[in-house]
C-alpha positions in Angstrom: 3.7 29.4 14.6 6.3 26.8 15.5 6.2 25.0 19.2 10.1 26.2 20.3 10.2 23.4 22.2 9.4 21.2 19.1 11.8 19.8 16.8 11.5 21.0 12.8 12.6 18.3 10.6 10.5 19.9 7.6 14.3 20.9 6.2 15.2 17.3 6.9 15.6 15.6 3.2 14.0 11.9 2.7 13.0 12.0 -0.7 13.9 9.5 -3.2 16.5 7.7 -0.4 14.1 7.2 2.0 11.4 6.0 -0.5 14.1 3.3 -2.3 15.1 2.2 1.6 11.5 1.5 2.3 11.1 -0.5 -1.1 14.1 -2.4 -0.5 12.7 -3.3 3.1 9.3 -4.4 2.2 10.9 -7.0 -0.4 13.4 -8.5 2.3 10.4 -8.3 4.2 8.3 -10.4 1.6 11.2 -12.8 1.2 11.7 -13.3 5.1 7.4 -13.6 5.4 8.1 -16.3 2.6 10.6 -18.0 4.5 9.2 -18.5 7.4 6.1 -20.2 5.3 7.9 -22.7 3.1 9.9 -23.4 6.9 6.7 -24.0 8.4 5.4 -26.0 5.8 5.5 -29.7 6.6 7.7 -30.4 3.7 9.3 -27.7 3.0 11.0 -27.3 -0.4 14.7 -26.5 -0.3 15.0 -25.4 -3.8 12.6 -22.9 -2.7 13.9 -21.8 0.5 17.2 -21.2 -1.3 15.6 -19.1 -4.0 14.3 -17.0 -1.4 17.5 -17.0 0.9 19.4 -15.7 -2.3 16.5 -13.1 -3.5 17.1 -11.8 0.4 20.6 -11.7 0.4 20.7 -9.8 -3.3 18.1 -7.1 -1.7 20.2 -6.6 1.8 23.4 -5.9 -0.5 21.3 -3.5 -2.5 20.0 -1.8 1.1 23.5 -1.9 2.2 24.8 0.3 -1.3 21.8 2.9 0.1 23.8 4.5 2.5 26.9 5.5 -0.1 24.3 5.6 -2.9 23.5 9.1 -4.8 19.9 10.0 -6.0 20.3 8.8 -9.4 21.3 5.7 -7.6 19.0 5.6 -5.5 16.0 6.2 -7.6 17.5 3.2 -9.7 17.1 1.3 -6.7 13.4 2.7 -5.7 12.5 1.6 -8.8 13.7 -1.5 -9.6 12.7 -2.6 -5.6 8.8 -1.1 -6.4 8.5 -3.2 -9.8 9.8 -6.3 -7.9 7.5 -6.1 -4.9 4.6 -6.0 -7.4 5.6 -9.0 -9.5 6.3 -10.7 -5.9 2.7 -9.5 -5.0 1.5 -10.9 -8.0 3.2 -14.5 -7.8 
């Protein structure tokens, strides 16, 4: 039995959106943990750092095209974003 007083979001849809936004955000996340290590280094290499500025910039365009994208699209994204993060994991 439901709590009336509860909100349902069990018709709410997340599916393949909500798992290509979360992909997008852990690799700006890994690119912005990334950053703030080559900054902190005590030479930090600025080849590097704008490697990593671009690879962040190219993932918060691809976050931005989620909100008009359709599932096809977005399970494009989900899985490109999943494959990167791994080979970002790996490196």
């Amino acid at each position: 039995m439901t709590d009336p007083g509860r909100p349902d979001f069990s018709g709410l849809e997340g599916g393949v959106e909500a798992q290509a936004a979360d992909a997008v955000r852990a690799v700006v996340s890994w690119y912005n943990d990334q950053l703030l290590a080559e900054r902190r280094a005590p030479v930090p290499d600025e080849e590097r750092v704008e490697e990593l500025r671009d690879g962040r910039q190219a993932a918060l365009a691809d976050q931005q095209q989620l909100a008009t994208a359709d599932a096809e699209e977005a399970a494009r994204i989900k899985e490109v974003y999943a494959a990167r993060l791994k080979k970002l994991d790996a490196s």
